[in-house]
C-alpha positions in Angstrom: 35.4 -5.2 -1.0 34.1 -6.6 -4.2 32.9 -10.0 -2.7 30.7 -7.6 -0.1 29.3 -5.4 -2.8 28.2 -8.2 -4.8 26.6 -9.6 -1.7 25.1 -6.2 -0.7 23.4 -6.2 -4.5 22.4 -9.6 -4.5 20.2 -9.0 -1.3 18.9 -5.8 -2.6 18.1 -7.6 -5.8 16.0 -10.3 -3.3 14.5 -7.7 -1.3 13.3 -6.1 -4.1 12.3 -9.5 -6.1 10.5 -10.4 -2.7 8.2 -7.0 -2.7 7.2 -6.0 -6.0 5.1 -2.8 -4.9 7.3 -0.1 -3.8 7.8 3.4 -3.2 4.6 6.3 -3.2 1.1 6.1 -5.0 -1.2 8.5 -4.7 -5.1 9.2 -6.0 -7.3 12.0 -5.0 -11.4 10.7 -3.7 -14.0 13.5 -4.3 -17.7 12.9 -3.6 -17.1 9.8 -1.3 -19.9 8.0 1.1 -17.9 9.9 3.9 -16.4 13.3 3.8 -13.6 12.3 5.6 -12.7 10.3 3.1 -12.3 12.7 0.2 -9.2 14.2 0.3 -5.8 13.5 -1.6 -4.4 9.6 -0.5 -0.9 8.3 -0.7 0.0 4.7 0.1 3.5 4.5 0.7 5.7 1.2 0.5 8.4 1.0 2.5 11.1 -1.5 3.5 10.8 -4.2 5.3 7.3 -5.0 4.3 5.7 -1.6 5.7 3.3 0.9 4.4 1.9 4.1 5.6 -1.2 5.5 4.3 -1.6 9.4 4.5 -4.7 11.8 3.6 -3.7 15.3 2.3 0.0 14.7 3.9 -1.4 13.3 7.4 -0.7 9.6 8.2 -3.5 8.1 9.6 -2.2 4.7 8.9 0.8 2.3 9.9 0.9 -1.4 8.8 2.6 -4.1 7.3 2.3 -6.0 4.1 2.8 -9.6 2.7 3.3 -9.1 -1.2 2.9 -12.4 -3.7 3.0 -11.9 -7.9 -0.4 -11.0 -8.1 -1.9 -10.2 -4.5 -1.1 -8.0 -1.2 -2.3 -8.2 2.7 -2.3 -5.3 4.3 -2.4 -5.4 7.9 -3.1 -2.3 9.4 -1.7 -1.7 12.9 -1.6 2.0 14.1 -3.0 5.2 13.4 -6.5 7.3 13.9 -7.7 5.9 10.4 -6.4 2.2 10.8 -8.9 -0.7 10.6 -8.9 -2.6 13.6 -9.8 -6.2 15.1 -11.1 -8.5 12.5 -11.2 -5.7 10.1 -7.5 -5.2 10.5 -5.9 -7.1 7.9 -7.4 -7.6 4.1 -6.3 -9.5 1.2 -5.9 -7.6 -2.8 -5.0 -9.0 -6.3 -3.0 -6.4 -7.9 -1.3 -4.9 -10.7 1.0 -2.4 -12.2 0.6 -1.0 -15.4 2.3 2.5 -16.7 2.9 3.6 -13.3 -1.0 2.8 -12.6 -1.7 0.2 -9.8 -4.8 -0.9 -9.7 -6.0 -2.9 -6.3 -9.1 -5.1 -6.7 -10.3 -6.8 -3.1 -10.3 -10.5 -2.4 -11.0 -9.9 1.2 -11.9 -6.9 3.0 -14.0 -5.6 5.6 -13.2 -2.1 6.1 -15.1 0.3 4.4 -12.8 3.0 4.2 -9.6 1.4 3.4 -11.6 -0.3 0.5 -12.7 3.1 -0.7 -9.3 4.4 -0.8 -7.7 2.1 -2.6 -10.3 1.3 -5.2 -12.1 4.4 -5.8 -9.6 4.9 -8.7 -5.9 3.5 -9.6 -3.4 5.0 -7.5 -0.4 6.7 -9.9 2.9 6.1 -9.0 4.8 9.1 -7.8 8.1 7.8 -6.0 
């Protein structure tokens, strides 16, 4: 019993080692380019290397996501809102400071996803 907890807690410990963003974030856009995109915005990171993005409780995005020490891909892959063909996946430098992240682009082609997750830092909130 004690062998398989120590196991269990030595791949949670590598899970969570291997995906240094997780849980909820969350920023509210006012005044954006597009209407649609003001609203409140949580980016959500789940197990496995998933994320959803949701506007004012809504998920409009599904994906998955590659995190290194200092940068993320996201690559979105269903939902109204989710970028698509070439403009699907894009590539951030990170960080996490007081429960702040803050995501600055590398690579990025979609307009919306790049105002949501740069228009301010995203607070931590689970």
């Amino acid at each position: 019993m004690l062998r398989s907890l120590l196991a269990t807690g030595a791949v949670a410990a590598a899970a969570a080692a291997a995906a240094p963003l997780h849980g909820a974030f969350q920023t509210v856009i006012r005044n954006a380019p597009a209407p649609q995109l003001d609203g409140t915005w949580r980016l959500t990171f789940q197990n496995g290397g998933r994320y959803t993005t949701a506007r004012n409780g809504v998920v409009l995005v599904r994906g998955s996501d590659t995190q290194a020490a200092a940068t993320i891909t996201f690559r979105d892959e269903s939902g109204p809102a989710a970028c698509t063909g070439s403009q699907a996946t894009a590539t951030y430098r990170w960080s996490l400071s007081g429960g702040s992240l803050s995501l600055t682009p590398v690579r990025e082609s979609c307009a919306g996803r790049r105002v949501v997750l740069t228009t301010h830092a995203l607070k931590k909130i689970g």
